[in-house]
FIKOL-758301 format. One line per field, with one value per residue: x, y, z of N, C-alpha, C in turn; chain. Coordinates in steps of 0.001 Angstrom, whole numbers, plus 500000, padded with zeros to 6 digits. Layout:
nx <- [X/...]
ny <- [Y/...]
nz <- [Z/...]
cax <- [X/...]
cay <- [Y/...]
caz <- [Z/...]
cx <- [X/...]
cy <- [Y/...]
cz <- [Z/...]
chaine <- [A/...]
//
This chain:
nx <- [812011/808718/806780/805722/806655/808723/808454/807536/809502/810888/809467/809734/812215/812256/810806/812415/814971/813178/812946/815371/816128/814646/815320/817965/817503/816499/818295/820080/818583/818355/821155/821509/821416/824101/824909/824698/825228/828416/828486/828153/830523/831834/831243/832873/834731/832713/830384/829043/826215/823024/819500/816164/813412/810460/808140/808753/811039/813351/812731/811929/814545/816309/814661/815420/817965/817981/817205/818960/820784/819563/819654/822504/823871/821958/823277/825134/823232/821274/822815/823536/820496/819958/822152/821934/818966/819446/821376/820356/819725/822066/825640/828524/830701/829825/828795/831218/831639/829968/829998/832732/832514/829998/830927/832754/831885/830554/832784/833885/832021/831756/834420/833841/832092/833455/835915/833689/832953/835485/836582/834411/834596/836407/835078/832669/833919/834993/832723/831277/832832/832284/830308/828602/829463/827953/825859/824700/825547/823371/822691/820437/818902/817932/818585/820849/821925/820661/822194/825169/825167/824466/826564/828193/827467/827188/830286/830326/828697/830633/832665/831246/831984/833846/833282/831039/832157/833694/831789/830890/832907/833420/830957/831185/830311/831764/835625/839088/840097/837875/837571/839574/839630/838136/838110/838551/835910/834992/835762/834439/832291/832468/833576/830899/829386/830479/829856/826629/826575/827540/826448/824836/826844/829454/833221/835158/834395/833819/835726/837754/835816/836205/838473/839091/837666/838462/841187/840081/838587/841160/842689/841169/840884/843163/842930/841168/842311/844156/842415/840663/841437]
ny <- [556285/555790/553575/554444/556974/556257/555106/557523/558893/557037/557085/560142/560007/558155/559847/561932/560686/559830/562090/563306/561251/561624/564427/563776/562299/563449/565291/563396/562164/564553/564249/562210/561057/561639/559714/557325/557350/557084/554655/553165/553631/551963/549738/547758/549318/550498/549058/550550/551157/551527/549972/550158/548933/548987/551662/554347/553366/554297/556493/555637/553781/555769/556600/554589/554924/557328/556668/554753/557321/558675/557186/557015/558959/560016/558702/559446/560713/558836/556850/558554/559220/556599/556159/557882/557558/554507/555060/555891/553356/552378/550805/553519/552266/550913/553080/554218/552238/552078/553828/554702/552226/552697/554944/553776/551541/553031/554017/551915/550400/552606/552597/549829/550038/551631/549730/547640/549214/549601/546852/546459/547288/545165/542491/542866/542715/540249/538779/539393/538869/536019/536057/534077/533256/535206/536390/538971/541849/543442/545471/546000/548846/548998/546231/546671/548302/547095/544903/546198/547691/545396/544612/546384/546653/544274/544176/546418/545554/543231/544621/545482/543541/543167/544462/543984/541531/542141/543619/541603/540288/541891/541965/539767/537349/536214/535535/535262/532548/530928/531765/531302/528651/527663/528403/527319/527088/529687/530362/529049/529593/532401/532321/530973/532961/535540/533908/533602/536756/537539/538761/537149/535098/535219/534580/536233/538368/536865/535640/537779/539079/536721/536943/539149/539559/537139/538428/540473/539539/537894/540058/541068/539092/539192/541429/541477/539234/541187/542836/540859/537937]
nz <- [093622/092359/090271/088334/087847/086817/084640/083078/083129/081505/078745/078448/077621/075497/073343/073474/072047/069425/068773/068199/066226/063998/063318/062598/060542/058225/057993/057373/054811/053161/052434/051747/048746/047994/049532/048428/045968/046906/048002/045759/044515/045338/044256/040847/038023/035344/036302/037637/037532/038205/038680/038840/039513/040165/040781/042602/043763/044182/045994/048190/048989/049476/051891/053587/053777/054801/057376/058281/058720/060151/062526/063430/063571/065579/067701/069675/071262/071911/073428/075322/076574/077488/079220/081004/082287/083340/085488/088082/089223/089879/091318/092298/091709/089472/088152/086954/085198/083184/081636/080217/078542/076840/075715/074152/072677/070980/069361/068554/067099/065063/063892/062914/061007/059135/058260/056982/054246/053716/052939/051216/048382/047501/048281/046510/043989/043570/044001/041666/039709/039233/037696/035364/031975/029115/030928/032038/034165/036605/038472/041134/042688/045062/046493/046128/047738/049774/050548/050520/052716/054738/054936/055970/058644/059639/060104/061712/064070/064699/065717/068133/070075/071536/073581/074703/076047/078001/079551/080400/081800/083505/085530/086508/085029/083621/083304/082677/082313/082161/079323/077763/078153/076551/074230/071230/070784/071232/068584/066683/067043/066137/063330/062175/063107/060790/059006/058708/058942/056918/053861/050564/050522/050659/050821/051034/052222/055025/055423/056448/058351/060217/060474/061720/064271/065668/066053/067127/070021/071338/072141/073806/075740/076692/077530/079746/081056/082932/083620/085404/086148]
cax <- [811162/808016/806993/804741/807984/810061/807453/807339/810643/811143/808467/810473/813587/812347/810358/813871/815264/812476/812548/816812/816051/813685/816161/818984/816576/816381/819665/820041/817803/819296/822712/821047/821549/825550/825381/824082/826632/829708/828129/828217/831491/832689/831600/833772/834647/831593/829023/827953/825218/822129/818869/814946/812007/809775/807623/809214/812149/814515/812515/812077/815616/816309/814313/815844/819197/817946/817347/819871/821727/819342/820185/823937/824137/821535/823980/825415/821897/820903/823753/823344/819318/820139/823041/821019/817967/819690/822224/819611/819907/823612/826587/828875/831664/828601/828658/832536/832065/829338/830297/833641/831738/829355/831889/833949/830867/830298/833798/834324/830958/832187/835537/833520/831483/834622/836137/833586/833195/836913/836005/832859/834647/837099/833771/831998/834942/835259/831446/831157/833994/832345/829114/828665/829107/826678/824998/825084/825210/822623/822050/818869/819470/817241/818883/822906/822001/820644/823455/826610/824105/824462/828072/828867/826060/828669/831322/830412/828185/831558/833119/830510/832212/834816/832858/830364/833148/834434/831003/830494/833699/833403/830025/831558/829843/832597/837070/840188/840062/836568/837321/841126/839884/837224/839118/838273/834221/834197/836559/833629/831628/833158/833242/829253/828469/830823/829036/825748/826342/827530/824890/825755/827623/830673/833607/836108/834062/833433/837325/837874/835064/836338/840155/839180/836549/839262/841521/839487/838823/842493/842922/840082/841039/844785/842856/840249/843177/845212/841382/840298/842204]
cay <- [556629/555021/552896/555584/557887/555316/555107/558577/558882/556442/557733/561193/559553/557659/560597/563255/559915/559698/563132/563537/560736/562210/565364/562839/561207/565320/565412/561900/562363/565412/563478/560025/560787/561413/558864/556313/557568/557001/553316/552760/553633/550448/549064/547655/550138/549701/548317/551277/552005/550646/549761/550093/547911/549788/553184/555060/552532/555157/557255/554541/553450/557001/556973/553317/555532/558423/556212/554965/557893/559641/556560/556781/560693/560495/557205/559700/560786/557675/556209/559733/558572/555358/556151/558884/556143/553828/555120/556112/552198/551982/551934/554389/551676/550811/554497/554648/551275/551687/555483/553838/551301/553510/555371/552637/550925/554066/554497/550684/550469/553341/551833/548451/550688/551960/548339/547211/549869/549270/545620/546162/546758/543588/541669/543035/542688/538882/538052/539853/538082/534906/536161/533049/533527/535485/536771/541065/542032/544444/545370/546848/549832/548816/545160/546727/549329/546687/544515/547102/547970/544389/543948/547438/546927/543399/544502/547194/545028/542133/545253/545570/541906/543384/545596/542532/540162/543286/543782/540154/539662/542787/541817/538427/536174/535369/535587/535012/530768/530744/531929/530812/526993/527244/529060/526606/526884/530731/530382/528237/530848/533489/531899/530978/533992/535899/533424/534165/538072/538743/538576/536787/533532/536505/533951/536888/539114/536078/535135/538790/539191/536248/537328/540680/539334/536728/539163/541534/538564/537679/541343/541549/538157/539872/542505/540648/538580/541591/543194/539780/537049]
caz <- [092479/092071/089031/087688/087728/086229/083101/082490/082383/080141/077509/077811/076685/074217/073221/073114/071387/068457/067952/067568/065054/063058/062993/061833/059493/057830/057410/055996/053719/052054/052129/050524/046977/047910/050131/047699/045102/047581/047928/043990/043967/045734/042565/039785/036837/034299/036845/039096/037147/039065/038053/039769/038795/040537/040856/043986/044669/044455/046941/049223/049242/049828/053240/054235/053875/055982/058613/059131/058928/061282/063751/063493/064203/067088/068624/071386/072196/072578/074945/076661/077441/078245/080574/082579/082712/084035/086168/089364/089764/089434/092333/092001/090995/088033/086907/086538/084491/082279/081299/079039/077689/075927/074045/073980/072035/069746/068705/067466/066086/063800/063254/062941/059680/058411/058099/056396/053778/052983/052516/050360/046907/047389/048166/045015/043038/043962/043817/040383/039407/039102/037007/034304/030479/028794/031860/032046/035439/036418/039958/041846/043831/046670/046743/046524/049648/051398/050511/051056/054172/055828/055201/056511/059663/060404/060648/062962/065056/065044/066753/069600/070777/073405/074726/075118/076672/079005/080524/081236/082730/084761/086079/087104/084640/082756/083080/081735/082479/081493/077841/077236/078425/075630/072560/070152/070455/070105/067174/065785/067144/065087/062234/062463/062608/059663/057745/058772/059178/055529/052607/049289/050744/050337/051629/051305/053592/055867/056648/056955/059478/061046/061490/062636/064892/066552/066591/068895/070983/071847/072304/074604/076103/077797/078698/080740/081913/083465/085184/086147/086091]
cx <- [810151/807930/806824/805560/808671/809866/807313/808693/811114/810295/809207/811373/813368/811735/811563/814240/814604/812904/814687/816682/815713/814697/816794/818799/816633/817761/820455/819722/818092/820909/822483/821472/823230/825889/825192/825192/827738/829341/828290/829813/832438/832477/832373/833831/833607/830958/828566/827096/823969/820763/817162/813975/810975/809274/808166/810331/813332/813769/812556/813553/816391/816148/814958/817589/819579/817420/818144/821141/821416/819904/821611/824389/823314/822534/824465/824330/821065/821578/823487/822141/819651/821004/821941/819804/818307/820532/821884/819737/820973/824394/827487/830361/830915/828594/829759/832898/831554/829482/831477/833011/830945/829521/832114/833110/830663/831310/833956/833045/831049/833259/834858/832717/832688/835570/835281/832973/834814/836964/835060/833343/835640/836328/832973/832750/834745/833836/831320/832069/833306/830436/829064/829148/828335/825477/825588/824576/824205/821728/821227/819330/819225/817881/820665/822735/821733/821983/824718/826423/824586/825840/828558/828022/827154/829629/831621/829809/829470/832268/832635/831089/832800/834095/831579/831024/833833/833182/830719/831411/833794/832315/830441/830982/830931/834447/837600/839968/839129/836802/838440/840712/838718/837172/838251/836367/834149/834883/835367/832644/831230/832882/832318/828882/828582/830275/827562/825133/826631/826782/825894/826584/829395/832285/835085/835978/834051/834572/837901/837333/835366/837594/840133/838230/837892/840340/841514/839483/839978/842723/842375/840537/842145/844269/841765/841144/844287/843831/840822/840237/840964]
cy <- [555507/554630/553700/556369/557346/555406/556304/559337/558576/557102/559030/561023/559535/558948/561866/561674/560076/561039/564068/562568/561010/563528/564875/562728/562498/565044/564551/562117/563407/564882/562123/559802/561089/559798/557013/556375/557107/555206/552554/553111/552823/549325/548823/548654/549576/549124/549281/551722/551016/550912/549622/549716/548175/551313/553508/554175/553628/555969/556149/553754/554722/557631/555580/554525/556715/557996/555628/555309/558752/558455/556514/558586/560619/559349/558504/560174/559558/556922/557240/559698/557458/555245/557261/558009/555345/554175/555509/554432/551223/552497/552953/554224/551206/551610/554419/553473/551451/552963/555238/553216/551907/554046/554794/551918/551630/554107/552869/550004/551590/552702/550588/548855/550735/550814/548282/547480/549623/547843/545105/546008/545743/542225/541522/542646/541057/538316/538383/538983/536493/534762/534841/533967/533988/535934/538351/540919/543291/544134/546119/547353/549212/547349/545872/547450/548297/545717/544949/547079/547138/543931/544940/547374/545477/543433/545378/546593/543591/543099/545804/543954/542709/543555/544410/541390/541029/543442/542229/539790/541147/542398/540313/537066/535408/535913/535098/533276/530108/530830/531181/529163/526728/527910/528333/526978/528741/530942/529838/529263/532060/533301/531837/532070/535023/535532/533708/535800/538447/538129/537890/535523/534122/535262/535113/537134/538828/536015/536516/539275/538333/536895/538395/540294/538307/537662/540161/540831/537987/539172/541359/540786/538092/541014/542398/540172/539954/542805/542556/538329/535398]
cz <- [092244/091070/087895/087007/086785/084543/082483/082032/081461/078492/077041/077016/075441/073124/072472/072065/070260/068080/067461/066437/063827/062522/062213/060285/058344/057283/056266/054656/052477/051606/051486/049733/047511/048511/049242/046474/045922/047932/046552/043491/044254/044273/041594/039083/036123/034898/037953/038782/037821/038367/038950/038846/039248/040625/042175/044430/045048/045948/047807/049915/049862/051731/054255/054521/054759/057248/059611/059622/060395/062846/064312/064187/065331/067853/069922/072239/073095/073682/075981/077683/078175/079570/081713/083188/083310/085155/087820/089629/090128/090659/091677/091163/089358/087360/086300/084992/083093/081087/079235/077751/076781/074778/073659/072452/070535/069210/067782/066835/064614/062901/062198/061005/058822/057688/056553/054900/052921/052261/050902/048938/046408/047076/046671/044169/042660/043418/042290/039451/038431/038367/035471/032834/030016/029391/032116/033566/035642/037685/040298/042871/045108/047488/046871/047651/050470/051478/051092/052470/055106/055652/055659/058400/060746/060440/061849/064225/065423/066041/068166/070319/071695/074153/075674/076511/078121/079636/081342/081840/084219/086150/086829/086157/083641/083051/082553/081913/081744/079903/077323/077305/076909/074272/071536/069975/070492/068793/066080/066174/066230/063694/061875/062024/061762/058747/057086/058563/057740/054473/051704/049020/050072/051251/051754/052652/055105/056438/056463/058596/060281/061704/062321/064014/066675/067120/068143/070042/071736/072822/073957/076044/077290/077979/079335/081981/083060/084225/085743/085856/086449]
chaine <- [A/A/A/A/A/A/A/A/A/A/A/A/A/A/A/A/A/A/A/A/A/A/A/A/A/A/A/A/A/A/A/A/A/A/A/A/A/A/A/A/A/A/A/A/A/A/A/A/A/A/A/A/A/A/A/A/A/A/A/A/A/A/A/A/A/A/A/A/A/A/A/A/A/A/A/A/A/A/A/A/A/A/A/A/A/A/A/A/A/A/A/A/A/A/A/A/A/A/A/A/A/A/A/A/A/A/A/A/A/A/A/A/A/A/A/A/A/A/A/A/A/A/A/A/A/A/A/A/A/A/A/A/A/A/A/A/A/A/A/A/A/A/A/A/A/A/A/A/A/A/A/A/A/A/A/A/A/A/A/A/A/A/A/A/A/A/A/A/A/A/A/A/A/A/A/A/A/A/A/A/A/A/A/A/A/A/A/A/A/A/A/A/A/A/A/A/A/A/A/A/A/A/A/A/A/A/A/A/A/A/A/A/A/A/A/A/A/A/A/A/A/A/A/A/A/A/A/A/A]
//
């Protein structure tokens, strides 16, 4: 396949891609206002009432919500482009590998949501917790979606690690010796980036995201060690 080929392919993809999004995005969008309610209800008793300081914030928060609902419902379209795109360049031990991985990816990226959803009104609870004297709490829609947003967005992206650590040791760049001799620095790793990944300076969310995060990594770690030692 020439280059020409290669490019037009790609454009189709992305092309069927944009336009399952946009579908998504439809759907989203009529599901926002629940979905924005079922977010407010991680909230304390007596604080899910939310608050906009702006003309159109609600609509606008609205379309931040149907995006990325439309991105989460097109996710098997998208692995489905990507795997057919790439797989004309792939052996036939490459197809059998990368096929897993895909799902594998989609299913604990959901889990990885679901997590941190369960998380979110422990977090709130805790941060709220520690509002001063004499200070009324009174949160902005567009600031708690994106909030809930980026602590539900790390947890699912802490669960794309295996699948991370399983392609690189498949491909040869990394095994079991390689990671077990250097424990301690992704532990600091881990940590790093719980800290970095959840909004708020949240230290619940953080040594949550870390344990679950090492966790997977051990996990991952004996089953590296028993496909390539």
């Amino acid at each position: 396949m020439s280059l020409i080929e290669h490019l037009d392919e790609l454009r189709s993809r992305i092309i069927v891609i944009t336009i399952t999004v946009v579908l998504g995005g439809i759907i989203g969008f009529v599901l926002s206002e629940s979905i924005i309610t079922l977010l407010r209800s991680a909230l304390p008793e007596g604080k899910q009432t939310l608050i906009q300081i702006s003309v159109g914030e609600s609509l606008s928060v609205r379309l931040r919500v149907a995006l990325y609902v439309g991105i989460a419902l097109a996710l098997p379209v998208i692995l489905y482009q990507v795997w057919r795109f790439v797989t004309p360049g792939l052996t036939r031990t490459e197809r059998r590998l990368i096929w897993p991985l895909l799902i594998g990816s989609a299913v604990l990226f959901v889990l990885g949501i679901g997590l941190g959803y369960f998380v979110l009104p422990f977090a709130l609870d805790f941060l709220l917790s520690l509002t001063l004297p004499g200070v009324e709490d009174q949160l902005r829609l567009s600031e708690y979606v994106s909030f809930s947003s980026t602590v539900m967005l790390a947890f699912g992206l802490a669960f794309q690690f295996p699948v991370l650590l399983l392609l690189l040791a498949r491909v040869g760049i990394l095994n079991y010796r390689f990671l077990s001799a250097r424990r301690r620095w992704a532990v600091l790793a881990i940590v790093l980036f719980a800290i970095i990944a959840t909004p708020g300076g949240d230290p619940l969310s953080s040594a949550v995201l870390s344990l679950v995060m090492y966790v997977l990594f051990e996990g991952t770690l004996q089953l590296i060690r028993k496909l390539r030692p």
